[in-house]
N, C-alpha and C positions, 0 to 999 in steps of 0.2 A: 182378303182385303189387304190392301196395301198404304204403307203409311208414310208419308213421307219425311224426309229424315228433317228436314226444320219447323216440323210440327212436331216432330219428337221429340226434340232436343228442346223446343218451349216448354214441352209437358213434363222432360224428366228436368228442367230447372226450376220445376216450383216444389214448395215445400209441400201442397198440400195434396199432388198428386205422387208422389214418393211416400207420403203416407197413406193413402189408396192403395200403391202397390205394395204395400207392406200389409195392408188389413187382407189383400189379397193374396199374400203368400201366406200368412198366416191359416186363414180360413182355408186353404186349399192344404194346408197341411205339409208344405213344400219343405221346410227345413227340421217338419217333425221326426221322430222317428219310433212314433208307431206305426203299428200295421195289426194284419189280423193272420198271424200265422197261421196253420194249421187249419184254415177255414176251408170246407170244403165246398162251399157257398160261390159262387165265380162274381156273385150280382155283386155287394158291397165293396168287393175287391175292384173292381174294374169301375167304379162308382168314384172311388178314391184316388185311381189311376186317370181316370180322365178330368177330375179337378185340378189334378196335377201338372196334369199336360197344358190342361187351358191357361193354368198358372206362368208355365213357363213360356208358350205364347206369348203372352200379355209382357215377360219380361224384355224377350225377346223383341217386341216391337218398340219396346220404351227404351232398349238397347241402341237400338238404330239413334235415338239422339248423341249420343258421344261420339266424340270426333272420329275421323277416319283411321287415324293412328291407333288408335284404344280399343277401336272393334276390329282392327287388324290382329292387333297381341292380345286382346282377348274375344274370340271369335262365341266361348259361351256365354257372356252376359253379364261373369262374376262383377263388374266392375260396376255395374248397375244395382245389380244384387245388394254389393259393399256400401252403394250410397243411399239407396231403401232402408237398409239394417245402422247405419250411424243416423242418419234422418230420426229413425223411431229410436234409438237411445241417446239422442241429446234433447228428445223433448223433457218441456218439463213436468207436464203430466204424470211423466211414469218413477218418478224419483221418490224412491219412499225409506221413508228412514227404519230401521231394524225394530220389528217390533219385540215387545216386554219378552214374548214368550222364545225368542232366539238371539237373547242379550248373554253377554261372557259369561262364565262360572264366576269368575270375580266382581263380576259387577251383579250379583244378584243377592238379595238382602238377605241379611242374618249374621250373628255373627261366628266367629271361627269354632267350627267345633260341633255348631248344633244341629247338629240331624243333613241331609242330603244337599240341603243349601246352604251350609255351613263350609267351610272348610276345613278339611280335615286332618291338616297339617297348621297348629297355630303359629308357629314359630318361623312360617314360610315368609309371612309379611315383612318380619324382622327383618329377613335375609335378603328380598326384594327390591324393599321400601317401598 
């Protein structure tokens, strides 16, 4: 199927299908980097390989909207790819603040000295401030 490029170029301008082709690079596992080494299994391997492909398809046609220029100098897609992946990190959805349990050493209650959440140098503070 063929897609024409001022149909693509409306779909890769909107916010909400850049985050589609982000749910679907995700889901197809495009930028993960698992696998199933040592499987001697060929089905789940090729199972994964052909999400992947379809994946990249679907980039590839959403490619075709940027300019002539841009799929000139980048003929794989990356430049589409780049606007998929800042799309999903400036939403604001996914912004979450550091939870209790991967907060500093410093910043974790008790005071200097006692026991693993302590510190265990007192005189560090002083020297600090």
């Amino acid at each position: 199927m063929s897609l024409p490029a001022e149909d693509a170029a409306f779909l890769l301008g909107r916010v909400e299908f850049r985050r589609f082709l982000n749910a679907a690079i995700q889901a197809a596992g495009l930028l993960g980097h698992h696998g199933m080494a040592g499987s001697t299994r060929e089905g789940p391997l090729a199972f994964l390989e052909g999400r992947r492909s379809l994946c990249l398809d679907l980039v590839a046609l959403a490619h075709r909207g940027q300019d002539e220029a841009t799929r000139q100098r980048d003929p794989l897609g990356l430049t589409t790819i780049q606007a998929v992946i800042q799309t999903a990190l400036s939403a604001k959805d996914i912004r979450l603040e550091r939870p209790a349990s991967l907060t500093r050493y410093d910043e974790l209650p008790g005071e200097p000295g006692d026991g693993p959440t302590g510190d265990p140098d007192p005189d560090r503070r002083s020297r600090t401030g």
